[in-house]
N, C-alpha and C positions, 0 to 999 in steps of 0.2 A: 596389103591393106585389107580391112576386112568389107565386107559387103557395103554396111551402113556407111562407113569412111568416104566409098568411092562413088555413093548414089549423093552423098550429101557434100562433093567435092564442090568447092566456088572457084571460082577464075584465080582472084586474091589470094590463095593460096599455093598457086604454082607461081613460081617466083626462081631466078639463078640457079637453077637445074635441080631444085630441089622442090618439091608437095612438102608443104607444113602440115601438120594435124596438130590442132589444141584440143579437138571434142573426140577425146578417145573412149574405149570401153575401160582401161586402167586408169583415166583421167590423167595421165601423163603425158603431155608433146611431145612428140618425133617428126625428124625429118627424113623423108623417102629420097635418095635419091634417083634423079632420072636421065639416061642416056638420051645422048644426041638424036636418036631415033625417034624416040616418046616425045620430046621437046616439040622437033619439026611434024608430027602428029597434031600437037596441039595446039601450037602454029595455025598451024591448016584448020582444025574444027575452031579455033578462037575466031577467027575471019566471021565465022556463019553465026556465033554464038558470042557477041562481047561483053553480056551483063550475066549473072547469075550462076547457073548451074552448071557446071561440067557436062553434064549427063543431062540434059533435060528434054522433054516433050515438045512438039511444035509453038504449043503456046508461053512457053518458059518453066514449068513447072515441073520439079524433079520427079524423077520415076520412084515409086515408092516398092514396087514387086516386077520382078523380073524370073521368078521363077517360072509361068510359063514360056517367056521366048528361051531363057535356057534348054529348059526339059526337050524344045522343038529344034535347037541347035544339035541335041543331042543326040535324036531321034534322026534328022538328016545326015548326022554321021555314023550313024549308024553303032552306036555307043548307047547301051543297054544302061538305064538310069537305076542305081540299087540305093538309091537314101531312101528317105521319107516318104509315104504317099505325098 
């Protein structure tokens, strides 16, 4: 999935072990499918999170940039970052 897909994930969309995507960057639907591990993951975060965003903020509100906690994931493991400033 690509970045946008998984910041802009809703609950209604993970459904029978599969992630729907209608809003794609080729404007064509697919389905993901997800192992029994990812499922019971989601499981678990749906409990804390049951309206809106996959991914969201305290207050409900999707993360829009994630490139700094990335960059800081990367930097604790010690994984030398060569993209983009």
């Amino acid at each position: 999935m690509r970045k946008e897909e998984i910041l802009s994930l809703r609950w209604e969309q993970i459904r029978d072990g599969f992630i729907y995507l209608t809003k794609t960057k080729s404007n064509e639907a697919r389905q993901i499918p997800i192992n029994g591990n990812l499922n019971e993951l989601f499981i678990s975060f749906k409990t804390r999170h049951i309206k809106g965003y996959v991914f969201c903020k305290v207050d409900g509100n999707r993360y829009t940039d994630i490139n700094g906690a990335f960059r800081s994931a990367l930097k604790k493991a010690g994984i030398k970052f060569l993209g983009n400033s």
